[in-house]
C-alpha atoms as a printed R data frame, in Angstrom:
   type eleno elety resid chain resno      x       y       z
1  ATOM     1    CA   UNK     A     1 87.378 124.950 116.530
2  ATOM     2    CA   UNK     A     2 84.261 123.456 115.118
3  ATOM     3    CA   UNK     A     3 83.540 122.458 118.834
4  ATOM     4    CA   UNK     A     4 83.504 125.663 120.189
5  ATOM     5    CA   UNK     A     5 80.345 127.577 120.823
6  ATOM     6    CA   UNK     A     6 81.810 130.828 120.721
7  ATOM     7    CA   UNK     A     7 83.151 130.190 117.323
8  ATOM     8    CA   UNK     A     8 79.992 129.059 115.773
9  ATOM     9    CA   UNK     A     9 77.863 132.013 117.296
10 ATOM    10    CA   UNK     A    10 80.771 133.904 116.034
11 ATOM    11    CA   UNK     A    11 80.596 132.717 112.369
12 ATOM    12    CA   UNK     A    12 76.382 132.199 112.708
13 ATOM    13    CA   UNK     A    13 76.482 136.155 113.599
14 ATOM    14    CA   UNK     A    14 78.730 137.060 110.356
15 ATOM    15    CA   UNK     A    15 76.255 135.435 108.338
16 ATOM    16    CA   UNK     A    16 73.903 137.050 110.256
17 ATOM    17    CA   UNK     A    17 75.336 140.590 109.579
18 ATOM    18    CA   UNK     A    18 75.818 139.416 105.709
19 ATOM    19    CA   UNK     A    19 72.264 139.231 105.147
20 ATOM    20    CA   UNK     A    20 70.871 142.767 107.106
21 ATOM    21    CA   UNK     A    21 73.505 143.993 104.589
22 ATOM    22    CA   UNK     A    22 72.618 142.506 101.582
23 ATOM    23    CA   UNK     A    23 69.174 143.667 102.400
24 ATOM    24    CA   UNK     A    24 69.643 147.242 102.655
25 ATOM    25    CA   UNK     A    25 72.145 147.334  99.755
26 ATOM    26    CA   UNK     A    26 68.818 145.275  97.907
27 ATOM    27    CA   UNK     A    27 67.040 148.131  99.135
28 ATOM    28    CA   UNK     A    28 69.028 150.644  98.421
29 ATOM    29    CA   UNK     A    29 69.468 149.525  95.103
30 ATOM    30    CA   UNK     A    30 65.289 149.318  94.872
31 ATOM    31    CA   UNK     A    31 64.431 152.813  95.935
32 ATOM    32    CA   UNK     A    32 61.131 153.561  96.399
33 ATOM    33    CA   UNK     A    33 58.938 153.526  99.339
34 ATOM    34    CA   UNK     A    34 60.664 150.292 100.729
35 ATOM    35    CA   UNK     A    35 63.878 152.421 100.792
36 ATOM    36    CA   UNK     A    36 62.606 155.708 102.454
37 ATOM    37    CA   UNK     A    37 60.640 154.019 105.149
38 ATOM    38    CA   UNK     A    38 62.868 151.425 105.999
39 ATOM    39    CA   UNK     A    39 66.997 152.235 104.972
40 ATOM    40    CA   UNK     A    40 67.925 153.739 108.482
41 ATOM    41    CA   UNK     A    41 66.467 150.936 110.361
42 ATOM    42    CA   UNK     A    42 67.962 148.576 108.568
43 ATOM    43    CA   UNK     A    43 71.528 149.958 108.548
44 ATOM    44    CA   UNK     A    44 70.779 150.484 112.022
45 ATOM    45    CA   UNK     A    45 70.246 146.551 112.891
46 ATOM    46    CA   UNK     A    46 73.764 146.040 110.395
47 ATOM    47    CA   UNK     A    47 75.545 148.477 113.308
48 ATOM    48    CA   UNK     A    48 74.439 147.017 116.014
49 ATOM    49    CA   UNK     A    49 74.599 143.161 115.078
50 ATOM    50    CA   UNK     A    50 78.035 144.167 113.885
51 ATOM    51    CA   UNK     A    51 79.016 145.260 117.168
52 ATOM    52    CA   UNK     A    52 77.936 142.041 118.594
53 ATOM    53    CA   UNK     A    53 79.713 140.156 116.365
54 ATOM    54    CA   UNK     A    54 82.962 141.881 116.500
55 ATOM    55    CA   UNK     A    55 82.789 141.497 120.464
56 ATOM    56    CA   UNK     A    56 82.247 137.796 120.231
57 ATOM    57    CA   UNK     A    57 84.998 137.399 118.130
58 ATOM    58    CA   UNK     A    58 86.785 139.161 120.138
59 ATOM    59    CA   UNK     A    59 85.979 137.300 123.605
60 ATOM    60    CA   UNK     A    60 87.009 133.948 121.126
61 ATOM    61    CA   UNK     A    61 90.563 135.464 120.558
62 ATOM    62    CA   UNK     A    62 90.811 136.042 123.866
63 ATOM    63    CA   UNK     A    63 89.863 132.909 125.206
64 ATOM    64    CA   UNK     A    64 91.952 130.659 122.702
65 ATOM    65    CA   UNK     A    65 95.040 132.634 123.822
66 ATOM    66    CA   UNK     A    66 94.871 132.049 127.148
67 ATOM    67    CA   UNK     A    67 94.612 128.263 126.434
């Protein structure tokens, strides 16, 4: 699996959507000015890079079954 470019853009993009997470819960958790100007877009980015990710892993599942 380790071999498998799919898989590792896959797993790079998780990580990916771990850390526009863990920087508007950081944010959240902040307040402030950072907060107002900037929690949409951020949880905005999380969607969308979610999406990605989920269609990747996805096109992996389907790609392994078929052999």
């Amino acid at each position: 699996m380790l071999d498998d470019p799919l898989f590792l853009m896959g797993a790079f993009g998780a990580f990916v959507v771990l850390a526009i997470l863990m920087v508007g819960i950081g944010g959240f958790a902040k307040g402030g000015d950072f907060n107002r100007k900037h929690a949409n877009r951020i949880m905005r980015y999380r969607i969308i890079a979610q999406a990605v990710v989920v269609i990747i892993i996805v096109a992996f599942a389907w790609l392994r079954s078929k052999g």
